[in-house]
N, C-alpha and C positions, 0 to 999 in steps of 0.2 A: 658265341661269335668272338671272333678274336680282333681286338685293337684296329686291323687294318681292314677286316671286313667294315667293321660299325663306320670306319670314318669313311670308307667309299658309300657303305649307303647311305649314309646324311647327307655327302656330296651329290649323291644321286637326286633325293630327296629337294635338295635346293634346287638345282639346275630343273628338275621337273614342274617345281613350282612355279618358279623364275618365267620359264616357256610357257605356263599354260593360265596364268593370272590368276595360282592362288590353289590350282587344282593340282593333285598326286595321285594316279592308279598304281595301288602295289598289287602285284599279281602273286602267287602264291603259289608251293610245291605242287597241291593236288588241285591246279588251274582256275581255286578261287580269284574273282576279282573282286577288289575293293576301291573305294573312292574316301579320300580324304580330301577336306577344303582350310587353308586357311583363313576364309573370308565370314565363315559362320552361317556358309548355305550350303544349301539342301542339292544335291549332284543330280537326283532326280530331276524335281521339278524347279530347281531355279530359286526358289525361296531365300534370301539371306537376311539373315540375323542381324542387325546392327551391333556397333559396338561397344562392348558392357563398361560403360563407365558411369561415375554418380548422376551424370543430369538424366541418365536413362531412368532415376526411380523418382523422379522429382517431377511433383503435378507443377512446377511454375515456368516448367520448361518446356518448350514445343518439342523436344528431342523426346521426352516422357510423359504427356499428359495426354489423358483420352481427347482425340482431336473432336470428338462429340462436345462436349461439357469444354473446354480446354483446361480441363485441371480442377472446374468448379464441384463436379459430383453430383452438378443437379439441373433439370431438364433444361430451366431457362433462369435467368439472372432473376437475384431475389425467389425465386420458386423453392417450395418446398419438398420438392418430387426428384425421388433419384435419378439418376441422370439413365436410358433405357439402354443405355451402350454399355456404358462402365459400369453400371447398378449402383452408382454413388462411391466406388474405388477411388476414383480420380486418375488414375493410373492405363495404358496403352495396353494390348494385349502382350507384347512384346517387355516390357515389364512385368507385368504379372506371371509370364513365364518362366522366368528365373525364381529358385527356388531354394533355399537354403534350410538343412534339415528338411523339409519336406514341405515347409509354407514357405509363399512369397512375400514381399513386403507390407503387402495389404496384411496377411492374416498375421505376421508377425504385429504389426501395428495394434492391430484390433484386439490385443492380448491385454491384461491386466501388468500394471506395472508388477505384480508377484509374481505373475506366472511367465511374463517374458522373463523376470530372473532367473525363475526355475529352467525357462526354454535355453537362455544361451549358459548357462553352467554346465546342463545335460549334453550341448552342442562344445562346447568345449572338452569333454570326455569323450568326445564319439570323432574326433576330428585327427585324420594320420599327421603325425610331429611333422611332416614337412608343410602341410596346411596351416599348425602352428604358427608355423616361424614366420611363414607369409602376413598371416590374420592376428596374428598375438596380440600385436600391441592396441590393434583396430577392438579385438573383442573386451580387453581389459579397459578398456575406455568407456566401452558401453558396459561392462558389468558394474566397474564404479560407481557413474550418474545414477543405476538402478538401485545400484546397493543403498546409496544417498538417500533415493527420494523412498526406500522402503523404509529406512531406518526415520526416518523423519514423518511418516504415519500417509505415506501417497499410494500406500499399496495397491490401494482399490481404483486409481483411475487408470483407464486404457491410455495408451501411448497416443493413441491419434486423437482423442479427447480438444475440443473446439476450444480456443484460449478462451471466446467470449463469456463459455459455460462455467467456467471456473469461478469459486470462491478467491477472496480478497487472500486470504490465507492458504489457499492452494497458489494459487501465483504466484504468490511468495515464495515459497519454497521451491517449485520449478525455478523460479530465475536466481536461486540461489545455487541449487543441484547442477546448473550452465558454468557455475563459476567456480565453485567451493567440491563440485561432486570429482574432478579431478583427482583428488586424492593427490596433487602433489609433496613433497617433502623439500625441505626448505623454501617455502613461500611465505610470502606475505600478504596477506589477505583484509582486506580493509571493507567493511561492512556498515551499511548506515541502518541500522533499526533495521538488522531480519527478523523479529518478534513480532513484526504489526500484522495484524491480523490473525494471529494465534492464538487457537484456546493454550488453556495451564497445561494440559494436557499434551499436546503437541510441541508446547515451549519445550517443555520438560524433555523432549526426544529432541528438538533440536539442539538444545543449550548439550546435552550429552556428545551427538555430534562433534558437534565446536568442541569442546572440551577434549576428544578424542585426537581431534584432527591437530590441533594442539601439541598435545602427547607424544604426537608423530613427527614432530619437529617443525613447525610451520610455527610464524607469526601471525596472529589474528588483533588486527585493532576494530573494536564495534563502536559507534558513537550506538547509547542505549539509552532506555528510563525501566529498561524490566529489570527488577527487583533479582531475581532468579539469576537470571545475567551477570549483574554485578556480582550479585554474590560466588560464581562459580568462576569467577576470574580472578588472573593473580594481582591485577596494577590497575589500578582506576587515578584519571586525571579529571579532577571535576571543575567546571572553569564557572566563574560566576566576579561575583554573590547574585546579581540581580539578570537581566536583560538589557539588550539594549548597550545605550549609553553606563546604565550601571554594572555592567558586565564585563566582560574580555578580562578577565583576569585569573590568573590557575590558582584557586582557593584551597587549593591541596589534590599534591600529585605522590603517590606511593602507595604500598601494598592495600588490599581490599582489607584483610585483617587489623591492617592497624585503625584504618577508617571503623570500623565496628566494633575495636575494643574499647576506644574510648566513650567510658563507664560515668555520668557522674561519680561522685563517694563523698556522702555526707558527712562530715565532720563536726561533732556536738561542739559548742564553746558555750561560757556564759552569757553571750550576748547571743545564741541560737541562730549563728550566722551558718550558710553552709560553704565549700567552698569544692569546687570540682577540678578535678586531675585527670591525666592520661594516662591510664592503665601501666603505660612505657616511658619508662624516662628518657628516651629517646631525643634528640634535639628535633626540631623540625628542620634542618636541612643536613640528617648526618645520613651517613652512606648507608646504604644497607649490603649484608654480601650471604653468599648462600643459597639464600628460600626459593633464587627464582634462576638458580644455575645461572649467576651472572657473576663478577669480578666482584661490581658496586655498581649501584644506582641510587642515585639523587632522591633526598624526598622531600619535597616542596612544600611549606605552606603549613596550616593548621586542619586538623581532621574535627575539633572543633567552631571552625566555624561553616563547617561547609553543611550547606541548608538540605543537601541530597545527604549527608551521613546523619543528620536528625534522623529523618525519615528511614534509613535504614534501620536507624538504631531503634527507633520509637519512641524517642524524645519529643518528635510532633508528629501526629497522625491523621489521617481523617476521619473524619467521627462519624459513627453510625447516628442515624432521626431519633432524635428523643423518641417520638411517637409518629408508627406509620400511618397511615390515610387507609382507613378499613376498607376491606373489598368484601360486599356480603350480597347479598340478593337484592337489595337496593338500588347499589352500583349499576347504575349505565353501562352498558356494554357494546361492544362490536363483537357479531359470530361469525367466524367464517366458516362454514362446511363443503367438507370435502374437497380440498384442495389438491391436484394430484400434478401439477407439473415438476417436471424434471424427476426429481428423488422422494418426492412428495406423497405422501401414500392417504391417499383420503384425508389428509389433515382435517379436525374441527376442532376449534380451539375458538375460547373468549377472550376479546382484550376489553381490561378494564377503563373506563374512559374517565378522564379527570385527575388521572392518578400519573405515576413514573414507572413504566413497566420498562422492565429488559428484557432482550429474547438474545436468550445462550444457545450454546452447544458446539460441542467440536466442528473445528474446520470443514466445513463441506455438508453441512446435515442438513441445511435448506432454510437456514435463515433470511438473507438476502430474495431469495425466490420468495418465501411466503412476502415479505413485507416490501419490495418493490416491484414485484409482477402479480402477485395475488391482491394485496389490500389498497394497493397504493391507487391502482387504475380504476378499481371500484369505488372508492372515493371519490377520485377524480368526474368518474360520472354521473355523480350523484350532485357534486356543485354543480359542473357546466351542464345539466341535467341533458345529457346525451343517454340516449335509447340503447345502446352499445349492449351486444347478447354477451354477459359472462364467461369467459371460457378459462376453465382449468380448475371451476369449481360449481359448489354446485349454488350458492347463495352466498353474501352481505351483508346479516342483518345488523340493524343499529345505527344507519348510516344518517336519520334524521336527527341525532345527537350532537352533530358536527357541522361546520359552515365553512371551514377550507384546510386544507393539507398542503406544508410547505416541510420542503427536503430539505434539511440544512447541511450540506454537506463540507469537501475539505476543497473543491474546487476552487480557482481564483474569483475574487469576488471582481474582474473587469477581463474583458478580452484584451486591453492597450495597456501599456506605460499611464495614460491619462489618467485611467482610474484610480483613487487612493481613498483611503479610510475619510475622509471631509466628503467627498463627494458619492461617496458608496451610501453615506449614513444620513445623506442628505444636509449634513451641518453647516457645510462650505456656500447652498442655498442662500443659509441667514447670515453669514460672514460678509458673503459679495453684496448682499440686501447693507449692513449695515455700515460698511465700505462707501456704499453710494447714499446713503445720508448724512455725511460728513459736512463738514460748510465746504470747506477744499472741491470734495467731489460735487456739490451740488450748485457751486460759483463756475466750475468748469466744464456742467450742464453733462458728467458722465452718470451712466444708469447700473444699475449691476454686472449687467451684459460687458460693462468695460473693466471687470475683474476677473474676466472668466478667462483661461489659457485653450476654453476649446471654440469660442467665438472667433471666426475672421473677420481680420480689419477693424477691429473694437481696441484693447489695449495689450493684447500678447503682441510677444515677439514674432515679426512675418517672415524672419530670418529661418528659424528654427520650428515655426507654427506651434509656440507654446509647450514644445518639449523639456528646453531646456539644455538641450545635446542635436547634436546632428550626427545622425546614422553614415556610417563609409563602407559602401558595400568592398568585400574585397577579392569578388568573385569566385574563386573557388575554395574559399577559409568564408569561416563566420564574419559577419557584419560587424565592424567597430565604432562605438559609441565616442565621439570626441564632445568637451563642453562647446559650446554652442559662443562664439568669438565675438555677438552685439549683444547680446543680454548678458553673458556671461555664466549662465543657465539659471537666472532668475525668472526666466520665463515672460517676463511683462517688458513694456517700453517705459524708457525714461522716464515720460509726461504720468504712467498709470503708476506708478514706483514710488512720484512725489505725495498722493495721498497717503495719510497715514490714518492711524485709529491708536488713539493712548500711546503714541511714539512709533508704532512699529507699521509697515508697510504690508504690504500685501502679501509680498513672497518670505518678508521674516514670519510672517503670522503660518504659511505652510509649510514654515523651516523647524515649528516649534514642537516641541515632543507633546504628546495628548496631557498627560502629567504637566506640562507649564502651562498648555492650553486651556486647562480645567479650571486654573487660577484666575488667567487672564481673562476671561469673558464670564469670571464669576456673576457677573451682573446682570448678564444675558440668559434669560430660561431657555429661550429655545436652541442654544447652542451650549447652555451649561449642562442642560439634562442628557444631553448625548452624549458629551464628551466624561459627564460623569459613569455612565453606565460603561463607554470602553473602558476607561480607567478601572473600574470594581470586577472586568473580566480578565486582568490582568495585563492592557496591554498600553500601562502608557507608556512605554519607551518610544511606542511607534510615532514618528511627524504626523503630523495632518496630510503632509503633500507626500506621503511616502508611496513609491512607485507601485500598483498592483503585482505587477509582476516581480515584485522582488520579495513576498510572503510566503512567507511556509504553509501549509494545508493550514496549520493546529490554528495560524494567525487569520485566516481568512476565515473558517468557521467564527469563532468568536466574535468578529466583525459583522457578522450576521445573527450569530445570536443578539447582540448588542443592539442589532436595526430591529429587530423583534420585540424585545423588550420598554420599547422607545415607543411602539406604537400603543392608541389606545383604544380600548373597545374589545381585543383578541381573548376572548376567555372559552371560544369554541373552535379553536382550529387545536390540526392533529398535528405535531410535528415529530418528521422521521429523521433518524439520525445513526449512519451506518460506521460506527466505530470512531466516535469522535474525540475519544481519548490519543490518536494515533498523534507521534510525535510528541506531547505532554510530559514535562515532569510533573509530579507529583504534587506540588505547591497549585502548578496550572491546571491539575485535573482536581484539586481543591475548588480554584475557584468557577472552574465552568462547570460541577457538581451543584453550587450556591446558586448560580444561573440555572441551571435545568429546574432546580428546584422552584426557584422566583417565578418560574414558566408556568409551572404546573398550580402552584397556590391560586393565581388570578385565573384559574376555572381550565386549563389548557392540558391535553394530554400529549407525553412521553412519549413514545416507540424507541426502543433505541438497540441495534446490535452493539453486544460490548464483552470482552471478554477481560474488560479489567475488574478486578476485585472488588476495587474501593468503591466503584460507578454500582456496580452488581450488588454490592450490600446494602448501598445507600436507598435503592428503590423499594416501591410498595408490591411488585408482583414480579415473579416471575416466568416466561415460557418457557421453557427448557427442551432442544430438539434433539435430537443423536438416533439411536443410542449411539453409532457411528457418522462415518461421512459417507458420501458417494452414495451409490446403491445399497448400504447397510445401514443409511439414515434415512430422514423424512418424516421422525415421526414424533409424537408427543413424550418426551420421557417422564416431563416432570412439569409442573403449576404450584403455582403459589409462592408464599410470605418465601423470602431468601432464609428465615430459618425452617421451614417447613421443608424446602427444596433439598438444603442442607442435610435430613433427615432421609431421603431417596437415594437409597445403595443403588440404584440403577443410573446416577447420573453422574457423570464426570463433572459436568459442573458442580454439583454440591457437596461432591468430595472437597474440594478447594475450598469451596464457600466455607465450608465445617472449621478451615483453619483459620479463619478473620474475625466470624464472629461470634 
């Protein structure tokens, strides 16, 4: 066809659409007819197709979810039964018909994250250049996040995989793979602790990652405590010396290497003094230029004194048990047989009771699952002696060994502002008790009640009702906190302000850090013995009055182990504890190692997911699950002493373990 036919028949073509709302009969040499629509129906019967855009493959949207189910996948809310329309797709008929390479959204979804690699690599080879140009950059987005989460050890989970299902350490890496799988070049990327929940084994592919992406020209800042981490980077800022009030200061900022060189070096005299040097005669603030393709950078501070390059270096360590607590035929025990949910394949395994047991294994192999939906609710039925039929195994035995099971986890130890370490640990009880037996308070006939900021109409502020701030909604931005303009955010009234105790009032006594508090009420047992046990778990920077919501997970554990340790009578409860090394340096997972310990001596048993080192060597036993994650785990790889474990080529944990101890 030549130039001036083609553009009369497009002309035709418009005007015919134009006229007939959408519809084109072209007739043909040998008196074929044909029907074309641009509406995406059917000239037959009428039928039209809506139009293909994203909310059409999305169950949250009425445009694409099965109007059955509306997007849920299952017959009736909370039910476990697929939905008889969609058969648990989630998805419209009219979604489901669209098809690319040859599956729709569903069975593309329902693929393993490996094998959807292999499917759009193979789809990108099969696709004509003008499809390319259209999809290019759509597909290269999704082959990235794949590429990601394969290189980072996610191969085996399907794409539609339920967030709830997942491992602590599978999470993690998805919500990394959301932000990092980009694969940009020239970014900067700021990471808080992607190692939590990681076996060594998985670090070790992600730290590679990072390292790559890196490579690629991006900036990457991690705030971290993994070992492995540090070391595969080029610049560490470590800010100390202590916490808290003794903290906020950059203890030394420059290269990883020079934080590790520096070596003591003993030097003989006749007085057999020694004295220690820095490998580099370097000043501590001279430029460095070169190593890290930079002009010059700064380098701040001293490498020794900084208490994380101890620890790197090995200068201080944490110590393996003199001696472990035997596990023999003796030993108490918990059995569980045959456990089979989720990835769990007949499990039967013994935990030993009275002792510090770990239970490893790579991300995803069924840790979590055996120990807080297999053991934890059997337990649980066994105190509140509820009748409850077992499901997902086959028996429990051991359970008259035991008299209660508490989770200690990293959640906030208050749902409000209110809550804070005095009152969490119950201390703040005998403070306001001994607040009202002052002569002051007992002349002016107040009771404890009139110490309290969560009492009305006693001695808080009614301004503020005890906060100490007044909340300013500012409708469609976050809520701003301003101080509180008649207590000044002292929280109490005037008249309750005037009692003191040994000079100091009520709201300096919740102003004082646990460490000055442990001095202060040295006299007092039952507020001295708690406030000493926070302190021995590393945390006395913390106030007495310091806000719940303003602690870190690693803070709020601790704070519970501390209420624990505090109690007396506990030498038969079980306590589960799902990676509570998270967020720790190394000093802190010293000292909450001394406390697990402490737990265990007065009669009490461990359970602990953990995939750090130092917590894993310290213990008397080990479970060890894998061999993989997902549907390649669930099963027993390995038991026993961490150096027995150590000795099982089949486990990836005791590879690791092999290098500590």
């Amino acid at each position: 066809m030549t130039g001036e036919v083609l553009s009369r028949l497009a002309e035709a073509v418009e005007a015919a659409v134009g006229l007939s709302n959408g519809l084109c009969v072209a007739i043909f040499g040998d008196g074929e007819e044909q029907t074309f629509s641009t509406l995406y129906s059917c000239p037959k019967d009428g039928f039209s197709f809506p139009e293909i855009e994203p909310r059409l493959f999305s169950f949250n949207s009425p445009y694409g979810y099965c109007e059955a189910c509306t997007g849920l996948g299952t017959k009736e809310l909370f039910s476990v039964e697929d939905c008889p329309v969609c058969l648990g797709k989630r998805l419209n008929v009219n979604a489901l018909s669209v098809k690319i390479g040859g599956k729709n959204i569903w069975e593309i979804t329902n693929l393993s994250i490996s094998e959807a690699r292999e499917f759009f690599a193979a789809l990108e080879l099969d696709l004509p250049e003008r499809t390319m140009q259209i999809c290019g950059m759509v597909l290269k987005e999704i082959q990235n996040r794949l590429q990601f989460m394969y290189d980072v050890g996610l191969h085996y989970l399907t794409l539609n995989r339920k967030a709830g299902t997942l491992s602590g350490g599978e999470a993690q890496r998805i919500r990394l793979a959301s932000q990092v799988g980009t694969r940009l070049v020239g970014a900067l990327y700021v990471l808080d602790e992607p190692t939590i929940g990681l076996h060594q084994r998985d670090n070790d592919r992600l730290v590679k990652t990072l390292r790559a992406l890196c490579d690629a020209g991006n900036t990457i800042i991690v705030v971290e405590h993994d070992e492995d981490t540090i070391k595969v980077s080029d610049w560490i800022v470590d800010i100390g010396p202590g916490a808290g009030k003794h903290g906020g200061e950059i203890v030394f900022s420059g290269p990883v290497q020079t934080l590790l060189d520096v070596k003591p070096i003993v030097i003989s005299t006749t007085k057999e003094k020694s004295l220690s040097q820095s490998r580099t005669d370097r000043d501590s603030s001279s430029p460095l230029k070169g190593s890290l393709g930079m002009t010059s950078a700064r380098i701040d501070g001293d490498p020794k004194k900084s208490l994380t390059g101890k620890y790197l270096r090995g200068e201080v360590t944490i110590p393996m048990p003199l001696k472990r607590r035997e596990v023999d035929r003796a030993t108490p025990k918990l059995k569980i047989k045959k456990a089979n949910l989720h990835n769990l394949k007949n499990v039967t395994v013994e935990i030993p009771l009275r002792r510090f047991v770990c239970l490893t294994g790579v991300s995803g192999s069924g840790k979590s699952t055996l120990m807080n939906e297999i053991l934890r609710p059997a337990v649980m039925n066994k105190i509140f002696r509820q009748k409850k039929k077992l499901e997902n195994c086959l028996s429990v035995d051991g359970l008259e060994y035991l008299d209660g099971v508490i989770t200690i986890d990293q959640s906030s130890i208050g749902r409000t502002s209110r809550s804070n370490p005095a009152t969490y640990t119950k201390c703040f009880d005998h403070i306001r008790a001994l607040f009202a037996e002052t002569a002051e308070a007992r002349m002016r006939g107040y009771t404890a009640s009139r110490f309290s900021f969560n009492v009305k109409n006693a001695g808080r502020c009614e301004n503020c009702e005890g906060k100490g701030v007044l909340e300013i909604e500012m409708h469609f931005l976050p809520s701003v906190e301003v101080t509180c303009d008649v207590c000044k955010g002292l929280r109490f009234t005037n008249e309750t302000l005037a009692v003191e105790y040994n000079g100091k009032n009520i709201a300096e006594v919740l102003a004082m850090t646990i460490e000055d508090a442990e001095e202060f009420f040295r006299d007092i047992p039952m507020i001295y013995d708690k406030l000493k046990i926070l302190n021995e778990v590393g945390l006395d920077y913390l106030t007495l009055g310091q806000s719940a919501t303003t602690l870190s997970g690693g803070e709020a554990q601790r704070i519970k182990l501390s209420r624990e340790l505090a109690r007396y009578g506990t030498t038969k409860t079980l306590y589960l504890l799902d990676e509570p090394t998270t967020g720790l340096h190394y000093d802190d997972v010293r000292k909450l190692l001394e406390v697990l310990q402490r737990l265990v001596n007065q009669g009490n048993t461990i359970l602990v997911i953990e995939h750090n080192l130092d917590i894993i060597k310290a213990s008397d036993w080990i479970i060890d699950l894998g061999p993989e994650g997902g549907d390649k785990g669930g099963e027993v790889v390995a038991v026993g002493t961490p150096e027995e474990v150590a000795k099982k080529a089949a486990s990836f944990t005791g590879a690791y373990l092999k290098r500590v101890i």
